[in-house]
C-alpha positions, 0 to 999 in steps of 0.5 A, a space after each residue: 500500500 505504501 509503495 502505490 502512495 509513493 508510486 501515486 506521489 512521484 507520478 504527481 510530482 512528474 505530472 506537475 507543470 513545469 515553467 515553460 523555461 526548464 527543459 525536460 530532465 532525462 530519466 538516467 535508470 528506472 531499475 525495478 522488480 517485483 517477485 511476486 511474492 510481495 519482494 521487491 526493489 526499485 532504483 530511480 534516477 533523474 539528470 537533475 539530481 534526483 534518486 530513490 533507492 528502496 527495497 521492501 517484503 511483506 511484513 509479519 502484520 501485513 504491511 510492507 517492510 520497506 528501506 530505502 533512501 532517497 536524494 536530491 539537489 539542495 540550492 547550494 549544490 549540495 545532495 540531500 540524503 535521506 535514509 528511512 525504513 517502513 515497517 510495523 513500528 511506522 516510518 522513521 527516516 534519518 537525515 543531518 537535514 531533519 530538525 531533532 528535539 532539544 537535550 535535556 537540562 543537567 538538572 532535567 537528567 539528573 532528576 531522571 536519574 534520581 527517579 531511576 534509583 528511587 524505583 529501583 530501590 522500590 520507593 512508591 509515590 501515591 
């Protein structure tokens, strides 16, 4: 199911209209295959930068299991990665680009770690 969004997504994006300025961009490699059996892996690449890498396999609850990655040009000339996988547990990309959440305060961890020791020492707050 995943893999027909992503699929309905990026024929979107190429169905999208383009400023009458940009030429078309040639598809460099369109590698996929499926066996069937809910196995598959796909590779794409455009001239312009663009690539998407995945592999997928039924998963145990009925869903696919996909990793993949995918890249693209920044304004700067730099490439864009993202590494992800799809399973039971959700999507959970990986990427230096996507924002993560604050570190906690010392005095934040440390009334952690107090808590920590006072379970294990089996003190019940009620």
């Amino acid at each position: 199911m995943k893999f027909v969004v992503l699929a309905c997504l990026a024929a979107m994006a190429a169905a999208a209209p383009q400023p009458q300025d940009s030429p078309p961009v040639a598809i460099l490699r369109d590698d996929r295959q499926d066996s069937g059996d809910g196995n598959f892996n796909y590779a794409f690449e455009a001239e312009n930068g663009i690539s998407v890498e995945a592999s997928g396999s039924p998963g145990s609850e009925g869903q696919s299991n996909i990793q993949g990655v995918y890249r693209f040009p920044l304004d700067d000339g730099t490439i864009a990665e993202v590494r992800y996988v799809a399973d039971e547990n959700g999507f959970r990309p990986e990427s230096p680009l996507l924002p993560t959440p604050h570190p906690l305060p010392a005095h934040a961890l440390a009334q952690v770690r107090f808590a920590e020791e006072q379970r294990a020492l089996g003190v019940v707050f009620e």
